[in-house]
C-alpha positions as CSV (number, residue, x, y, z in Angstrom):
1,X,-20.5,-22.9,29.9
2,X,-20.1,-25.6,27.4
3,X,-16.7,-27.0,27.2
4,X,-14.6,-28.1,24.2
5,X,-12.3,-30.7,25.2
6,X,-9.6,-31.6,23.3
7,X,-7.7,-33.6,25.8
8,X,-6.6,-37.1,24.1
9,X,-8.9,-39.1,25.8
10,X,-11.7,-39.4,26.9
11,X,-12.2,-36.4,24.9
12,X,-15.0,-34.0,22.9
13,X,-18.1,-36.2,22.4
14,X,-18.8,-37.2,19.1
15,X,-21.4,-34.3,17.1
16,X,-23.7,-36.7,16.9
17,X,-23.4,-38.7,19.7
18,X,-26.6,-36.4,21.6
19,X,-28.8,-37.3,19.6
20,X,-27.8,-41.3,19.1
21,X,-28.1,-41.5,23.2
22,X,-31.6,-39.7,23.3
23,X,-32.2,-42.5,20.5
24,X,-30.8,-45.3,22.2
25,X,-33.1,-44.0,25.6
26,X,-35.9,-44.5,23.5
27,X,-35.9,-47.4,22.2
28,X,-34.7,-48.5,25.7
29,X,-31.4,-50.0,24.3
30,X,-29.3,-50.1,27.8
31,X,-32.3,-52.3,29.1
32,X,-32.4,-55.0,26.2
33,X,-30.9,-58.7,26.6
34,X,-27.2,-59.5,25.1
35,X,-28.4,-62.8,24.3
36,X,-31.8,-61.4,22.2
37,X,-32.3,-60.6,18.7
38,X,-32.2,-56.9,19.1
39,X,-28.7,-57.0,20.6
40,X,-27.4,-59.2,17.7
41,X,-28.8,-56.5,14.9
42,X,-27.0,-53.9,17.1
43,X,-23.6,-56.3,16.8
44,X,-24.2,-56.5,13.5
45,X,-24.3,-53.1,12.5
46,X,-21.4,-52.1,14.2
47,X,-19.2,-54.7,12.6
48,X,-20.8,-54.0,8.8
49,X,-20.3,-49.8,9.6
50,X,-16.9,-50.6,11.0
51,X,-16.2,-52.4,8.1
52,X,-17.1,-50.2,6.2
53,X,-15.2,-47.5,7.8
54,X,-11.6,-49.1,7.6
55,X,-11.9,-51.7,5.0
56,X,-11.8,-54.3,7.8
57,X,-10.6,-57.8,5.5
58,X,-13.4,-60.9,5.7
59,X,-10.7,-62.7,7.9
60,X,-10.7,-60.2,10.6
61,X,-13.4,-60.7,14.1
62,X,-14.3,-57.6,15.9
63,X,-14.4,-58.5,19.5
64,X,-15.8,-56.2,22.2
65,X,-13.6,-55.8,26.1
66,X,-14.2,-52.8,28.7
67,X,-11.0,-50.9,27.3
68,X,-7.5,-51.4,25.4
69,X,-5.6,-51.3,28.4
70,X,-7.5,-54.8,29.1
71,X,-6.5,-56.3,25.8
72,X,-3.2,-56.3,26.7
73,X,-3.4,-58.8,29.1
74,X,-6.1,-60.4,26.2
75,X,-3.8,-60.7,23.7
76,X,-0.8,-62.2,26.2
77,X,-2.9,-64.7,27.6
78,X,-4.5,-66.1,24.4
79,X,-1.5,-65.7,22.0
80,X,1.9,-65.9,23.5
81,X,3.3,-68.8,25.5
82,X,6.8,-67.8,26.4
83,X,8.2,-64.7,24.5
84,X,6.9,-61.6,23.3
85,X,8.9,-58.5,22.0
86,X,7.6,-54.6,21.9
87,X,8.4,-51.5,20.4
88,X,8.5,-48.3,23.0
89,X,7.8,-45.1,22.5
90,X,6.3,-44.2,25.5
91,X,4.5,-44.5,28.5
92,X,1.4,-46.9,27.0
93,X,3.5,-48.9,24.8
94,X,5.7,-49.6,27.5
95,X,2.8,-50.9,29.7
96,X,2.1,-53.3,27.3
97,X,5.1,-54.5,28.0
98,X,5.1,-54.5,31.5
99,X,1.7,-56.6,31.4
100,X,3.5,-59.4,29.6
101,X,6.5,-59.1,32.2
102,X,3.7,-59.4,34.9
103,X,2.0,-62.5,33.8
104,X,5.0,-64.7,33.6
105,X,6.4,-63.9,29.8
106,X,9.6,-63.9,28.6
107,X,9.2,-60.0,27.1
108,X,12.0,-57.3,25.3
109,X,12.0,-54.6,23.9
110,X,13.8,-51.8,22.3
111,X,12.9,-48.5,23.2
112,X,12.9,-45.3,21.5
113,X,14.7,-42.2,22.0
114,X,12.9,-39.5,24.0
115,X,11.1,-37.9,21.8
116,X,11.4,-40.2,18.8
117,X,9.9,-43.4,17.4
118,X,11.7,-47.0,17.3
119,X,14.5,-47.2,14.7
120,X,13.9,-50.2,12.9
121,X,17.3,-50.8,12.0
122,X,17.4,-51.7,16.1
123,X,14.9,-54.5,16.5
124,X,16.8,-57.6,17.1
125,X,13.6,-60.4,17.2
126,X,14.8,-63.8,18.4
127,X,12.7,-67.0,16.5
128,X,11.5,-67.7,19.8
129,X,9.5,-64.6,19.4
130,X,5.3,-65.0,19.4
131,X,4.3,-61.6,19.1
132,X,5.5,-58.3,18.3
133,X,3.6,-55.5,20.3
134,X,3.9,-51.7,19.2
135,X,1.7,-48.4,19.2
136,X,1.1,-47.1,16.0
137,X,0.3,-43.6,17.8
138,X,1.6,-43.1,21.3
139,X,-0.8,-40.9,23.2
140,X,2.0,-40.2,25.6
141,X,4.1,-38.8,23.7
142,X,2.4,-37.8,20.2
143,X,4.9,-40.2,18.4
144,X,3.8,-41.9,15.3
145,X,5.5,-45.0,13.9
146,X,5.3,-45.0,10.3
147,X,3.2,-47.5,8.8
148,X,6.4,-48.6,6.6
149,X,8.2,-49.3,9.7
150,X,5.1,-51.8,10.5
151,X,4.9,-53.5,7.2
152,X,8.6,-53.7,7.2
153,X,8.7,-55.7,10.2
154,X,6.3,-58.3,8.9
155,X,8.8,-58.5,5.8
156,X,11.4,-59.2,8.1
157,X,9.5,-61.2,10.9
158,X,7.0,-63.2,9.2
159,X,6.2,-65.7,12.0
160,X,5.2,-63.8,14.8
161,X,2.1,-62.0,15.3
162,X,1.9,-58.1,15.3
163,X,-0.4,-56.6,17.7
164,X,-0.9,-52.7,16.8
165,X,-2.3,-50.2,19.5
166,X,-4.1,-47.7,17.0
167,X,-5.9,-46.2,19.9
168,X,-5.6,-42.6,19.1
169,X,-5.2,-42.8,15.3
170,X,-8.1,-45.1,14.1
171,X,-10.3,-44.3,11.9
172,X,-7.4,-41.6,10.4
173,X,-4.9,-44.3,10.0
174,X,-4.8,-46.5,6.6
175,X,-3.9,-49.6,8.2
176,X,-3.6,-52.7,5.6
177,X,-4.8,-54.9,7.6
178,X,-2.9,-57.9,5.3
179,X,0.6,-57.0,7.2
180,X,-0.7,-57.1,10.9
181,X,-2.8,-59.7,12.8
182,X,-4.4,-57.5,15.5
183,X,-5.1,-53.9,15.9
184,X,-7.2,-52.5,18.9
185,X,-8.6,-49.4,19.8
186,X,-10.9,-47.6,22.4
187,X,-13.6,-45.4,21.4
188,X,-13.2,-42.3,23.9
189,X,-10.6,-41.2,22.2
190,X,-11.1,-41.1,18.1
191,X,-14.6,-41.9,17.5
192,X,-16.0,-39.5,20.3
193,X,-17.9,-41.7,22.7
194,X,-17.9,-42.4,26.6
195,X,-15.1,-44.4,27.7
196,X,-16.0,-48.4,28.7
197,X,-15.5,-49.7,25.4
198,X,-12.3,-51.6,23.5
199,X,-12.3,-52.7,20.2
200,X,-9.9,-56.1,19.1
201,X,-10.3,-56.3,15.5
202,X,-8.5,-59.9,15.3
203,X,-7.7,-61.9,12.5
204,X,-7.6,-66.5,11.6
205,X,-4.1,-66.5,12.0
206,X,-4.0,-64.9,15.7
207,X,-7.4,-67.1,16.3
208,X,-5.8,-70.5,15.1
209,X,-2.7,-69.6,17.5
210,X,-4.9,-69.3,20.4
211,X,-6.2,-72.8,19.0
212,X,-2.9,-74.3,19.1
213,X,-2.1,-72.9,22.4
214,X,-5.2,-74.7,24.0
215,X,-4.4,-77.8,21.6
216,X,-0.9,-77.9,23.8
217,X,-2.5,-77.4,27.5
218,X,-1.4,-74.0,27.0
219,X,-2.9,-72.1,30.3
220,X,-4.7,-69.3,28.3
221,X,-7.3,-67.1,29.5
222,X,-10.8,-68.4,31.2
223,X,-12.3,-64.8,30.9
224,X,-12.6,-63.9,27.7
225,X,-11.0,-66.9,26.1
226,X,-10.2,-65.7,22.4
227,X,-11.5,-68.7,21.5
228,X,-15.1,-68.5,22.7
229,X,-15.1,-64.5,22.1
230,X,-14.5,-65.4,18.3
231,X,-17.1,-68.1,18.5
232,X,-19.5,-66.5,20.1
233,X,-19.0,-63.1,17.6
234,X,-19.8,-65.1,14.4
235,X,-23.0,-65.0,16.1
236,X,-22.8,-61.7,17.0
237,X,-22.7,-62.6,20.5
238,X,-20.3,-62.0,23.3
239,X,-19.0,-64.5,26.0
240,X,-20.4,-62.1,29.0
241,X,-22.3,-59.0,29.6
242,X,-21.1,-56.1,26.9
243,X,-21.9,-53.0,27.0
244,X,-24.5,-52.6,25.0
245,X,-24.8,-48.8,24.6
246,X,-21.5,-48.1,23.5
247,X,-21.1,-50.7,21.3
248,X,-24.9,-49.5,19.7
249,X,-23.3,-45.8,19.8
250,X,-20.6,-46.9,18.1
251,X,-22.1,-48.5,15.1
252,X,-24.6,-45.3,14.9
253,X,-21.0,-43.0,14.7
254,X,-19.4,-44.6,12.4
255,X,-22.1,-44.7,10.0
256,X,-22.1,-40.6,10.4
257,X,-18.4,-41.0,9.4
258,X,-18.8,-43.6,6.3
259,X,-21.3,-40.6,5.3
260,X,-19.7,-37.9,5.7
261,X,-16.3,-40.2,3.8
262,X,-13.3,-41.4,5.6
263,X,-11.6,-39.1,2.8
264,X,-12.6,-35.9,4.2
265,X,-11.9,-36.8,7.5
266,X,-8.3,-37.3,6.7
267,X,-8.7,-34.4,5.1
268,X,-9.4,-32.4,7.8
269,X,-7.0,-34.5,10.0
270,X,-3.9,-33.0,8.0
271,X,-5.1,-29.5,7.7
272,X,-5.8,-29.0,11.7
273,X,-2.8,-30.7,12.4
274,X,-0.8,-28.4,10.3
275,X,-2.5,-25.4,11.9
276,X,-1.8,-27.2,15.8
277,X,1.8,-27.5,14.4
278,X,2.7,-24.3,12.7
279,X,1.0,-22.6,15.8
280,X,3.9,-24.1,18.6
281,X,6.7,-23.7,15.6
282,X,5.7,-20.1,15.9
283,X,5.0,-19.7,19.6
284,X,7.8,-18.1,21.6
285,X,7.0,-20.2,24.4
286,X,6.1,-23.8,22.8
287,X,8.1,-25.9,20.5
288,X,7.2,-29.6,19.4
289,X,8.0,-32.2,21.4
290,X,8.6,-34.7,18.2
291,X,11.4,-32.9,16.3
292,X,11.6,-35.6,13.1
293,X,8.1,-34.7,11.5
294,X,8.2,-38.3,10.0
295,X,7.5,-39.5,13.3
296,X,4.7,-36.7,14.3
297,X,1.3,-37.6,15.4
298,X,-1.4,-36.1,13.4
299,X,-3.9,-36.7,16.0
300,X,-2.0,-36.5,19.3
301,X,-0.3,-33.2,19.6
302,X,2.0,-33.1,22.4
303,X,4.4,-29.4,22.9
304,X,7.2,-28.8,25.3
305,X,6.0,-25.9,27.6
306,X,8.6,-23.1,28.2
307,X,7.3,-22.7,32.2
308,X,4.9,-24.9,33.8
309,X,2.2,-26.2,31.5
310,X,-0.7,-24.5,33.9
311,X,0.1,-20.8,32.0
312,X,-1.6,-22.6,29.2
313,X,-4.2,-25.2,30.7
314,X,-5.9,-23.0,33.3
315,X,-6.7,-19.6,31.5
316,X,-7.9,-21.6,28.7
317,X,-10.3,-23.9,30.6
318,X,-11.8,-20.4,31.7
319,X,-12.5,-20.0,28.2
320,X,-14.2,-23.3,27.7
321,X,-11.0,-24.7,26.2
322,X,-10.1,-27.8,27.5
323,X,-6.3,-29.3,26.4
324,X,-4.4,-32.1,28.2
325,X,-1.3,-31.9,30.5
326,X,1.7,-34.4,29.7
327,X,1.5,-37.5,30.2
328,X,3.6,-39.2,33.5
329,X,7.0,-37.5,33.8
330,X,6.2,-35.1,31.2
331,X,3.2,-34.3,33.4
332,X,4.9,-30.7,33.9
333,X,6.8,-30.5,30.6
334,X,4.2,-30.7,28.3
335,X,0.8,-29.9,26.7
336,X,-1.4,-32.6,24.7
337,X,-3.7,-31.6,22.2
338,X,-6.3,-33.8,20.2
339,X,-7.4,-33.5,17.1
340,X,-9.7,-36.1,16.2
341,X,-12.7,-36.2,13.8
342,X,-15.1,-34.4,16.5
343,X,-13.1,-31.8,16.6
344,X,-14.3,-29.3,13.7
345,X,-11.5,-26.8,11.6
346,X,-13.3,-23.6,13.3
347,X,-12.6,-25.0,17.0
348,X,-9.0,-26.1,16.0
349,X,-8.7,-22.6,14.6
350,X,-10.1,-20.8,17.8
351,X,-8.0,-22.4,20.0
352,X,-4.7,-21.8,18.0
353,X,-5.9,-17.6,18.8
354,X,-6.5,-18.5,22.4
355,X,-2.7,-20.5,22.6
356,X,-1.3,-17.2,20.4
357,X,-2.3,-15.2,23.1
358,X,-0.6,-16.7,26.3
């Protein structure tokens, strides 16, 4: 049986990722040299169609880890010598802020309300602050922070740099890139491919921080030294070993989705969500997790089970549906459900009669 999964992550592959790997096999792509010619048109491509895709600014790097999760520690080691302050809404935005506890920083944070997103109106940001840290879309917990809320901060809170988790909502989200300095992603979640991959899409003034940090004797990172990574990717090169498939698979996906238009992928976006959403609104034994629908993810779905969440998981993964448990404590509250641009209206639609039905 072929499965549809629509857990958040890793999640359904890509439509056209088949065909890309059968591609990549041929031309032998896992087997080629980082440091050859080949691997730097394949670095290339990837950053033009990524581009592309989000209206990445000229001033921005793209810079290639093994996952988000490891950026964390990326960002705190090459950009924040004391103080760092984050906005939680959940589980994965709070490990952010753990990581920065862990290596040595001096890091707050305001937390949300279960079940909400950060009131602005509460962040309290000293001057000694580097580096704001949020999650635009908390996989957790299928809480959005609204982009105004974002763009407000940097209004307020001009001199530190705002790192944005957009893990689960990129290429969907409209980011302007102007009002944040970094936003990172992985790619089995949103763009559909296997997991081993994390995106930092960094920009001069983060890079010149780093700079100034070294300048001072600053400790930062020997691994993966912002620094050399954004050296080394002017040249389409990377400071170690990448992984070369994903990063060629992603370049080949994102071209798909510049043709079929970032438009109608929104597009879609809205209208499955709205199905997802009107579906547990109806259903006598779900109800939405995020009551505000300001702060509702449109690619995270996340529904408080009335029972354990199992009535719902196990007789659809006999059916070849796949949906995700909650996440942590929620593990046997809730149900996730992910609606990214893999997953087509007619599958969205067949699961909402399968959920109708238990």
């Amino acid at each position: 049986m072929n499965k549809i999964y629509f857990t958040p992550g890793p999640s359904q592959l890509f439509y056209t990722v088949d065909e890309h790997i059968k591609q990549a096999l041929k031309l032998q792509v896992p087997s080629i040299s980082h440091r050859g010619q080949a691997f730097k048109n394949i670095y290339e491509h990837t950053v033009s169609q990524l581009r592309t895709l989000v209206s990445l600014p000229d001033n921005y790097q793209v810079l290639f880890t093994n996952s988000a999760t490891e950026i964390w520690e990326r960002i705190i080691q090459n950009c924040v010598r004391e103080e760092s302050y984050h906005l939680v809404n959940g589980a994965f935005s709070d490990k952010f802020h753990q990581t920065a506890k862990l290596m040595g920083k001096n890091a707050s944070k305001v937390e949300a309300a279960e079940g909400s997103a950060v009131n602005i109106k509460d962040v309290s940001i000293s001057p000694e602050v580097e580096l704001i840290g949020l999650a635009h879309n908390e996989t957790s917990t299928g809480v959005a922070q609204p982009l105004s809320d974002i763009y407000a901060l940097r209004d307020k809170y001009p001199d530190p740099l705002i790192a944005v988790d957009v893990v689960s909502s990129i290429p969907y989200i409209d980011i302007d890139f102007e009002k944040v300095d970094m936003v990172y992603f992985s790619v089995q979640k949103c763009f559909g491919l296997p997991a081993g991959l994390g995106v930092w899409l960094v920009n001069d003034r983060a890079i010149a921080k780093a700079r100034a940090l070294a300048s001072k004797g600053t400790n930062i990172a020997k691994y993966r030294q912002l620094i050399a990574m954004a050296d080394e990717a002017a040249r389409f090169q990377t400071t170690s070993t990448p992984n070369v498939l994903d990063i060629y698979l992603l370049g080949k996906v994102a071209e798909d989705m510049n043709a079929k238009g970032l438009d109608m992928i929104r597009r879609e976006t809205d209208y499955k969500s709205a199905v997802l959403y009107h579906c547990i609104k109806e259903h006598p034994n779900l109800e939405c997790f995020i009551k505000d629908t300001a702060y509702q993810s449109k690619t995270t779905v996340v529904a408080k089970t009335n029972g354990s969440p199992k009535k719902f998981i196990d007789p659809l993964n006999k059916l070849g549906l796949v949906i995700g448990a909650g996440y942590g404590k929620y593990k046997d509250e809730h149900i996730r459900i992910a609606n990214f641009p893999t997953h087509s209206k007619e599958q969205i639609e067949l699961l909402v009669d399968q959920l109708n039905k238990h």
